[in-house]
MARVEXLO-69921 format. One record per residue (C-alpha): x, y, z; residue in three letters. Coordinates in steps of 0.001 Angstrom, whole numbers, plus 500000, padded with zeros to 6 digits. Layout:
XYZALA/...
***
This chain:
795674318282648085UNK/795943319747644679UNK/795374318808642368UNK/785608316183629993UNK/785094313925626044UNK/786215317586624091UNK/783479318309621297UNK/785052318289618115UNK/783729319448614614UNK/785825316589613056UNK/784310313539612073UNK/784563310242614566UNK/783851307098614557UNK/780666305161615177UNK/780669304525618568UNK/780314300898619648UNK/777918299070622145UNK/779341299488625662UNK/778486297092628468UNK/778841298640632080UNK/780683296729634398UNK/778813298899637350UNK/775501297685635411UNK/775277295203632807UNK/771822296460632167UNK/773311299522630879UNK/773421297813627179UNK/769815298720626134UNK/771100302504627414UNK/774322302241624879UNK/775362304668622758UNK/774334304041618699UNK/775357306830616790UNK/776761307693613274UNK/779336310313612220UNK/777026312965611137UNK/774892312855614107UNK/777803312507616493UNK/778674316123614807UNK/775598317351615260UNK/774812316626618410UNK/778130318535619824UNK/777234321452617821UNK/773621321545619391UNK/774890320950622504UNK/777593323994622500UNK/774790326188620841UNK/771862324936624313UNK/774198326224626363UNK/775364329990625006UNK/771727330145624536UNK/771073329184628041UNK/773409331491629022UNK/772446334244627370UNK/768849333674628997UNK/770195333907632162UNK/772962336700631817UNK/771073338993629367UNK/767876341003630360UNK/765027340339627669UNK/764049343696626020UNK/760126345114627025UNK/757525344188624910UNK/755776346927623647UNK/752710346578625594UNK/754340346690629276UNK/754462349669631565UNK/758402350694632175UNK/757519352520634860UNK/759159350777638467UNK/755874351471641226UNK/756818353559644158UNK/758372350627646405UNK/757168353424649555UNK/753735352692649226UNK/753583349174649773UNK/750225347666647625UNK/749852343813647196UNK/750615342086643648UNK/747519341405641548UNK/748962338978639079UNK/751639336770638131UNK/754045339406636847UNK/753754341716639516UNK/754526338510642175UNK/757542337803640088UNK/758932341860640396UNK/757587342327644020UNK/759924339000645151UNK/762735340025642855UNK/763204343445644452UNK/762883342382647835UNK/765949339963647125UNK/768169342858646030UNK/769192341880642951UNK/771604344163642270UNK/773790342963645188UNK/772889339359644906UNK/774259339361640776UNK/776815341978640713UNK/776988340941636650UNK/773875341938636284UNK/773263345805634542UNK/772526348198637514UNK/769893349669635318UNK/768326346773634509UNK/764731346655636101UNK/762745343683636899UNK/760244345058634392UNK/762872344415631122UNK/762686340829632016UNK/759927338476631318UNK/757522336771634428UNK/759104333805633584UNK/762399334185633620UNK/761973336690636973UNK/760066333878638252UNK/763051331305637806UNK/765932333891639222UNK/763747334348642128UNK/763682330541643157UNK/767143329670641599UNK/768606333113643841UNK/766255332836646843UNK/768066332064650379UNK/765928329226650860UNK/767724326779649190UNK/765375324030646673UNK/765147321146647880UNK/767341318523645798UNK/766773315726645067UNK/763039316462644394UNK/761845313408644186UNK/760739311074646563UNK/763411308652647476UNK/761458307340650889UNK/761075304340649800UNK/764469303495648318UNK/766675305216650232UNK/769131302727651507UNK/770239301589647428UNK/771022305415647548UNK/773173304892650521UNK/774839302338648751UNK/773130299314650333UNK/774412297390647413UNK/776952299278646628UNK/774704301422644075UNK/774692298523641709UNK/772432299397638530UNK/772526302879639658UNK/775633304597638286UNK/776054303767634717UNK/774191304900633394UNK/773926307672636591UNK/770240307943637858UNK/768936311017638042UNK/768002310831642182UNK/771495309858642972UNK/772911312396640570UNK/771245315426642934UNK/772345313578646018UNK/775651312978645417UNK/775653317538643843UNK/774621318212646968UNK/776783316426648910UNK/779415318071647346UNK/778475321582647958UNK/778086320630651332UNK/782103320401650855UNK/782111323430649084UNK/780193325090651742UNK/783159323880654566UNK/785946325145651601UNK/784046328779652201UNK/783932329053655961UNK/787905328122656236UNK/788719330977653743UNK/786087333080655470UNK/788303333001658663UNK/791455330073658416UNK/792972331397661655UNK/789652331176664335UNK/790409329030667113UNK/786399328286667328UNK/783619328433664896UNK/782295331470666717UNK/781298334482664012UNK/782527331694660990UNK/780656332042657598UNK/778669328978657354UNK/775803329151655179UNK/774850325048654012UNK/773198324311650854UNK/770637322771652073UNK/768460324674654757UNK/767021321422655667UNK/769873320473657944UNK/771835322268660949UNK/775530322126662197UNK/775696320896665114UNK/779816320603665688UNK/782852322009664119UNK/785738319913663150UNK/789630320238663639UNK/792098318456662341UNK/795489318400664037UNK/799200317667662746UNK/801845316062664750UNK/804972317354662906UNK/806906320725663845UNK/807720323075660866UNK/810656323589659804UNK/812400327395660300UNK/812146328233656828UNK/808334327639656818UNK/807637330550659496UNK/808410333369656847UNK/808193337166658226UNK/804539337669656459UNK/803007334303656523UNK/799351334008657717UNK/799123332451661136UNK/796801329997659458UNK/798979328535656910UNK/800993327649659856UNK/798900326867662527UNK/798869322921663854UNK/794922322952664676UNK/793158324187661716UNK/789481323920661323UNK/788356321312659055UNK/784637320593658581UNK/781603320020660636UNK/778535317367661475UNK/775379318294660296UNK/771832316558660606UNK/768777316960659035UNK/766511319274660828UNK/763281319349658459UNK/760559316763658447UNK/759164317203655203UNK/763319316355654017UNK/762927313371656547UNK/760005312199655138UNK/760986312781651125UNK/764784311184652093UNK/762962308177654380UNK/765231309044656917UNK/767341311461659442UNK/770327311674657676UNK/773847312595659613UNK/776384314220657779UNK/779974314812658320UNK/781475317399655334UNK/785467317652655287UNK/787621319993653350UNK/790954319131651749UNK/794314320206651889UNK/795070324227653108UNK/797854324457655580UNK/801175323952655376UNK/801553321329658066UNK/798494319579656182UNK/800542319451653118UNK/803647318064655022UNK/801249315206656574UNK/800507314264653171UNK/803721313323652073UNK/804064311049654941UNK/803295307864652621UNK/804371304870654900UNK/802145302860655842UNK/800983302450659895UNK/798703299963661620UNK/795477301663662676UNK/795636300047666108UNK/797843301725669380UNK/800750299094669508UNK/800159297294666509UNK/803580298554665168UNK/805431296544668105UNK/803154293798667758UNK/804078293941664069UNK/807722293571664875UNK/807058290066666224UNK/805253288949662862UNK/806556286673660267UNK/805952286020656607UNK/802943287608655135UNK/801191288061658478UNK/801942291776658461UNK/800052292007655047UNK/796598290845657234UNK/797408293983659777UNK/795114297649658922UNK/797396300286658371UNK/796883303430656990UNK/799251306449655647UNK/801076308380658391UNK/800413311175657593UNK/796300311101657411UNK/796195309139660529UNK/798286311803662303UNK/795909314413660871UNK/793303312040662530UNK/794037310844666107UNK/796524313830667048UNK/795176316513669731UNK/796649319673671369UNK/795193320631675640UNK/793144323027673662UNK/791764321354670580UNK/790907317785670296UNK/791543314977668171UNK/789563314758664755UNK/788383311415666256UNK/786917312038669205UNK/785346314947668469UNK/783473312707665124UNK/782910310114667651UNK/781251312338670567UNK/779046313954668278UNK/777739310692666672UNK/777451308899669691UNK/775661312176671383UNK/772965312743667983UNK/772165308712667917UNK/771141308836671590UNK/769494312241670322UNK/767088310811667969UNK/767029306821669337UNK/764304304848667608UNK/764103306975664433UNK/765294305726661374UNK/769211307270660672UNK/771684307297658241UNK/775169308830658636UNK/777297310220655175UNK/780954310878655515UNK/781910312759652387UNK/784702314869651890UNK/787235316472648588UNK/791254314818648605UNK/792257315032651919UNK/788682315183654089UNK/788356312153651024UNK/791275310446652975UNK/790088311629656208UNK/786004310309655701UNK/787145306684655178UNK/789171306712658535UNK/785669308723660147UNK/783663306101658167UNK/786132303319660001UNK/785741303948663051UNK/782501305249663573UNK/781134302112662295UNK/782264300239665011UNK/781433303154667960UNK/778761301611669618UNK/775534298931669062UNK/773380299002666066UNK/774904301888664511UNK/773172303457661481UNK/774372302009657681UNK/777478304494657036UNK/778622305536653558UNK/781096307738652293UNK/780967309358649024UNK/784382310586648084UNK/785026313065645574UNK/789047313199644249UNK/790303311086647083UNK/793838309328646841UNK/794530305962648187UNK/794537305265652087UNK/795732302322653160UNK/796376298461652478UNK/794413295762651604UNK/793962294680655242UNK/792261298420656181UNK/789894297827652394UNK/788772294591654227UNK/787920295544657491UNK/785856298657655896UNK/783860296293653901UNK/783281293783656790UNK/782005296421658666UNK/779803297466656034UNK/780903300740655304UNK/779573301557651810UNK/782581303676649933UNK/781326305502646316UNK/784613307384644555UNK/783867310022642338UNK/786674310027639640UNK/788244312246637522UNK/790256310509634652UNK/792746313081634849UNK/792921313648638247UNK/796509312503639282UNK/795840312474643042UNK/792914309224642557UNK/795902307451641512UNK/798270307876644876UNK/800351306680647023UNK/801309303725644902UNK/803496301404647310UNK/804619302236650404UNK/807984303748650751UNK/810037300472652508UNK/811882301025655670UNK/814993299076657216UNK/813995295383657916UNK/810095295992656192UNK/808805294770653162UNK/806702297550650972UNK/803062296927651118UNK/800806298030648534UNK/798408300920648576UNK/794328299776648268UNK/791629302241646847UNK/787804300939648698UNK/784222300598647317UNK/782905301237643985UNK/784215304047641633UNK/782074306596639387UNK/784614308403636881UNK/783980311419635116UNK/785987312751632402UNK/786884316906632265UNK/786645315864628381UNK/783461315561628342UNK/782233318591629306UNK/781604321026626525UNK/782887323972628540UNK/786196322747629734UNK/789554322595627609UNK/790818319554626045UNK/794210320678627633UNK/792447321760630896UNK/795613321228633366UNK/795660318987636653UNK/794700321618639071UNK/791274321451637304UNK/791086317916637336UNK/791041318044641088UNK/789051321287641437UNK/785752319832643272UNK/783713322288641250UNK/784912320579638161UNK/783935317654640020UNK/780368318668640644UNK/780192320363636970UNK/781046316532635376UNK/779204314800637425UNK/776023317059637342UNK/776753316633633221UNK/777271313011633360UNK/774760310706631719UNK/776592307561631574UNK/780054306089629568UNK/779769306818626284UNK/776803309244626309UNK/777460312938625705UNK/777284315656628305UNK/773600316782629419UNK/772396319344627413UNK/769977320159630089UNK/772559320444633296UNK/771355322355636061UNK/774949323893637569UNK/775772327116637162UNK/779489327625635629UNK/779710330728637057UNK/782017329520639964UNK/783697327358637259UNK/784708330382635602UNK/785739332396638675UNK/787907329212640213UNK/788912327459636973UNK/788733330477634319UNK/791919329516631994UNK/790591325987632023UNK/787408327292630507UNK/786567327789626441UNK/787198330762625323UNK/783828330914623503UNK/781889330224626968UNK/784413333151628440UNK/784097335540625888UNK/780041335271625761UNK/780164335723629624UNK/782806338907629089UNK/779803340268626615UNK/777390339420629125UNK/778481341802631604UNK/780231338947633750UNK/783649339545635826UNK/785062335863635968UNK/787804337705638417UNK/786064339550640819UNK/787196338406644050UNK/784033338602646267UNK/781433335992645774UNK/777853336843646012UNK/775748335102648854UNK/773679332822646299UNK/776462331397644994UNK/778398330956648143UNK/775766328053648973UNK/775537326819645452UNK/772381328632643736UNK/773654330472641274UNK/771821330929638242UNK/772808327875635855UNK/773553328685632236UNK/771917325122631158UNK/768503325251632193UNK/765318324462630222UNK/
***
């Protein structure tokens, strides 16, 4: 499924006291500004980040006093000092191929130890470890034990790096589609995970129930785009004991893409609303009054997606199901967690995982899903039942994202009364006018881009605060995936800079989310 507060030179307003609803606490973090230093403080921040950038895009020139000369890489001597480290890491990472906008005849000796020293860990294929704190010993109110209360507005910093992270985990299943949409098994697929702390351990498919129509097998089309099985995610676990140790836990993940095929976009227009339950529609036939209104249902179309299976691919749900039920009986007696997340449709999709593997077997681990862009699934009933179960549900928002706000109500049938649609849990919402790199006019395709997503929310500091000066994500992706939504000032600098926003090929540190970030102290 398709689909930030602009900085202005004008003068505004004062800005008032705000009082979070998420956290009432949040007063003595409120906003008190004046005019002139509402000004100033957009200028500053617009003028941090081309500097950033500029650090990070732009080689330094040699100081007088260092030796141009590259050392014979044939005769291999160990590094004496500090700068030397730095240039000896840097070359055996390949630079050149790693940062194609780099100069090619740019050495590691015209930058400074430093900043060689910060490329190599920001560009190295083992992934830092985020968050980097400790969170051990508070790790289920960052699983949303109650329900993150006091914890998103304004957004601390520890849940701020989990809930990035989680979202290039997304990114990362996004990547392996496009590396190969039409593989019938994961075999040879590009998977490289942001975090090198966890393993896959099973691919996901998502089936569609529906047959095409003719006009929809065009001579030319992909196999993919029509294909009824199409690979949509996988489980992952964490695989490191130093990460078990900092997170306080084993953590189980289950990452799901959104919309890509065409039979995925048909199942999304399928709005009505179905009981969860095999039967329940007969048994719904029977009901009177307002009784229907207490039965789960779901949309069609997601729940189709879901439970339906082909003799050579199974069902989205028993394949989530198996796996969990196989890794708990795995690692029985440690202390677990399981995270659905997922972008629009695996958004949909994680709150129908979340559902059922809640209820899969005995003393299951605390499940939560953190949603980024994800429209509205099913009634009031199905919102109920999640939170009985204690599924903990965090939304990550766009204001302008369009798809947040659907389906509405129900399309009625014959003989049924329409039933409203329900969103679930608590909701985090970013704004694409915040961010000082992003148009005022930015349209709604980059409202629901999930690296918009990750960009805001990596920016966020809470309602009413401006945009994080120091932000750690890189906007190169944002300029290769959302380039006419970016300024011109931030595309022009990057033009200058030696920077292709179009080039079609990602490199490999930025397929896994460590490319260099232009906002970094």
């Amino acid at each position: 499924m398709l689909v930030t507060m602009a900085l202005s030179h004008t003068a505004t307003p004062a800005l008032t006291r705000h009082v979070s609803p998420l956290n009432p606490n949040s007063s003595r973090n409120s906003v008190r500004t004046t005019t002139a230093s509402t000004a100033t403080t957009s200028t500053t921040c617009i003028k941090t980040h081309l500097s950033n950038l500029d650090k990070l895009l732009k080689p330094s020139q040699p100081k007088p006093d260092q030796n141009p000369t590259v050392p014979n890489m044939d005769v291999k001597q160990p590094p004496h000092n500090d700068h030397e480290k730095a240039r000896y890491m840097l070359q055996a990472l390949n630079l050149s191929s790693l940062l194609p906008f780099l100069h090619k005849t740019a050495t590691s000796d015209e930058m400074s130890p430093r900043s060689l020293r910060h490329l190599q860990r920001l560009l190295s294929d083992t992934s830092r470890p985020s968050p980097k704190n400790s969170i051990a010993s508070r790790w289920h109110m960052y699983h949303g034990q109650s329900n993150w209360y006091g914890l998103l507005d304004p957004l601390d910093e520890n849940l701020r790096r989990e809930l990035v992270r989680y979202g290039d985990f997304v990114q990362s299943a996004y990547h392996a589609f496009h590396s190969m949409p039409s593989s019938p098994s994961s075999r040879n697929r590009h998977l490289i995970l942001p975090d090198r702390s966890y393993r896959t351990t099973r691919s996901l498919y998502a089936t569609s129930s529906i047959t095409l129509p003719d006009w929809a097998h065009l001579p030319g089309t992909p196999d993919w785009v029509t294909q009824r099985s199409s690979w949509i995610g996988y489980v992952a676990v964490c695989d490191s004991y130093r990460e078990i140790a900092r997170m306080g836990r084993r953590d189980i993940t289950i990452v799901l893409r959104g919309t890509a095929t065409c039979h995925e976009w048909f199942e999304n227009l399928r709005a009505s609303l179905t009981p969860l339950e095999e039967g329940g529609e007969e048994g719904e036939e029977t009901q009177q009054g307002n009784n229907a209104s207490h039965v789960p249902k779901v949309a069609r179309g997601f729940l189709s997606l879901y439970k339906s299976a082909t003799e050579e691919v199974k069902s989205l749900s028993s394949s989530v199901i198996e796996e969990v039920k196989r890794l708990m009986e795995l690692y029985k007696g440690e202390e677990l967690s399981i995270t659905v997340v997922g972008h629009s449709l695996g958004a949909a999709l994680a709150l129908l995982v979340a559902d059922e593997v809640s209820a899969c077997a005995p003393h299951v681990p605390p499940v939560a899903v953190v949603s980024f862009g994800g429209p509205k699934v099913g009634n009031q009933a199905f919102a109920e039942r999640l939170e009985n179960r204690g599924v903990k549900v965090l939304r990550v928002v766009n204001e302008g994202d369009v798809i947040t706000r659907v389906p509405g109500i129900e399309i009625p049938r014959i003989g049924h009364v329409s039933e409203g649609y329900a969103h679930v849990g608590v909701e985090l919402k970013v704004d694409s006018k915040a961010s000082p790199c992003l148009r005022s006019d930015a349209g709604p395709a980059c409202s629901h881009d999930l690296e918009a997503y990750l960009h805001l929310v990596d920016g966020f500091a809470g309602t009413g605060q401006p945009f994080r000066s120091d932000a750690k994500r890189s906007i190169a992706r944002l300029l290769r995936h959302q380039r006419t939504s970016v300024k011109e000032i931030y595309v022009n600098r990057a033009h200058d800079l030696g920077f292709d926003p179009s080039a079609a090929v990602m490199n490999r540190a930025e397929s896994f989310g460590c490319a260099p970030s232009p906002s970094y102290r």
